[in-house]
C-alpha positions as CSV (number, residue, x, y, z in Angstrom):
1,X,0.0,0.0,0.0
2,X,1.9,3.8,-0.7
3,X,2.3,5.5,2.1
4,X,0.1,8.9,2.1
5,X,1.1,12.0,3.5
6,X,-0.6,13.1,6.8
7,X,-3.0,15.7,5.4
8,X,-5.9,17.7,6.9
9,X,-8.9,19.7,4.9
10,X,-10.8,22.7,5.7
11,X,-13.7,23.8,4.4
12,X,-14.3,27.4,4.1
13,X,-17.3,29.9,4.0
14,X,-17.4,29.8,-0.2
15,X,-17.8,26.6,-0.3
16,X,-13.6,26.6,-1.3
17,X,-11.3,23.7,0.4
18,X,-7.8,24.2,1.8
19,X,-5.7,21.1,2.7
20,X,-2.3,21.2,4.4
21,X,-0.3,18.4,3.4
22,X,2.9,17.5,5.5
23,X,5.8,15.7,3.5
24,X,8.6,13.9,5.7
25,X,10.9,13.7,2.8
26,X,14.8,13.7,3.9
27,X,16.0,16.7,1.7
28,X,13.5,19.1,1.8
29,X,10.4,18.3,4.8
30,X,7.6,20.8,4.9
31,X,4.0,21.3,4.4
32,X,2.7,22.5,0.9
33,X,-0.9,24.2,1.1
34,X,-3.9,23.5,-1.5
35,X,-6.2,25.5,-2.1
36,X,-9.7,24.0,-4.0
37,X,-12.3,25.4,-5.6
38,X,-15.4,24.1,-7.8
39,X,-14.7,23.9,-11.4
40,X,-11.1,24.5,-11.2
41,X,-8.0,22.8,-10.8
42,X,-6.1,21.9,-7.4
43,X,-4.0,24.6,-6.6
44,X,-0.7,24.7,-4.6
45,X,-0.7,28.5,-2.8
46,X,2.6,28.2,-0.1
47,X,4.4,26.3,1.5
48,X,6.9,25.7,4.5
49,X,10.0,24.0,4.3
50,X,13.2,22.8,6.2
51,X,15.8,24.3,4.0
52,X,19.4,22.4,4.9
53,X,21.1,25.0,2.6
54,X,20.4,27.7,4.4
55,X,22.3,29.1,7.9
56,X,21.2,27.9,11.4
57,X,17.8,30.0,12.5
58,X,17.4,30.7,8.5
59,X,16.5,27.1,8.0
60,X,12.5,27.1,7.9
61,X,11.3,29.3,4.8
62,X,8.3,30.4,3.4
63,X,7.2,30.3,-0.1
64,X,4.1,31.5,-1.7
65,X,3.1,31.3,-5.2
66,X,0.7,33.6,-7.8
67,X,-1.9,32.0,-10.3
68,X,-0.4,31.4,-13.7
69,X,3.1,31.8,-12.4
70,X,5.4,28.5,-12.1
71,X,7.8,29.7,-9.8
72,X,7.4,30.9,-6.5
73,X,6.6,35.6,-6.1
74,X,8.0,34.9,-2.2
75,X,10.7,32.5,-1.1
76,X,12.2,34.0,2.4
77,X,13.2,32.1,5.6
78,X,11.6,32.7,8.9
79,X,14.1,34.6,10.7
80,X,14.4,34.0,14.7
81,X,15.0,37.7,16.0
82,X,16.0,38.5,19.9
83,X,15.3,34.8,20.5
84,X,12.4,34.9,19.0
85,X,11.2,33.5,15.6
86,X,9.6,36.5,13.4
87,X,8.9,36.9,9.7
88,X,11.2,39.6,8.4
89,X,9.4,42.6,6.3
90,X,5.8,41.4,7.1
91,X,3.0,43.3,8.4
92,X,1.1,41.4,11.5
93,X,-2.4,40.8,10.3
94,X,-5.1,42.9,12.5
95,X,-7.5,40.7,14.4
């Protein structure tokens, strides 16, 4: 039997799907982010990744993607500031 990915699906308010998939791969483990919608394809929006490339408390990075672009509009690692982890040049949503 192939081993699936732990996933988990949420439904939201438009009747639109997002599922979180996490892959345990050796090189690069992360979870991608789907976003689905009636009458169109499966989308992949972000993901999060452990990237070994990259420095010690630069290793977790974000990327995000645009419709109708193959390569990822944001690829930046989640910095860890003062001893604290912290997304560098982003705006804290308002609740």
């Amino acid at each position: 039997m192939k081993n699936i990915p732990p996933h988990v699906k949420l439904t939201l308010p438009d009747g639109s799907r997002l599922t979180a998939v996490a892959y345990s791969q050796e090189d690069y483990p992360g979870i991608n982010l789907y976003l689905s919608r009636e009458g169109h394809p499966e989308e992949l929006i972000c993901f999060v990744e452990f990237n070994r490339e990259r420095q010690a408390g630069e290793n977790i990075c974000i990327g995000v993607y645009q419709p109708d672009v193959d390569d990822t509009v944001y690829y930046e690692p989640y910095r860890v500031k003062g001893g604290q982890l912290g997304w560098n040049n982003c705006t804290p949503r308002e609740s």
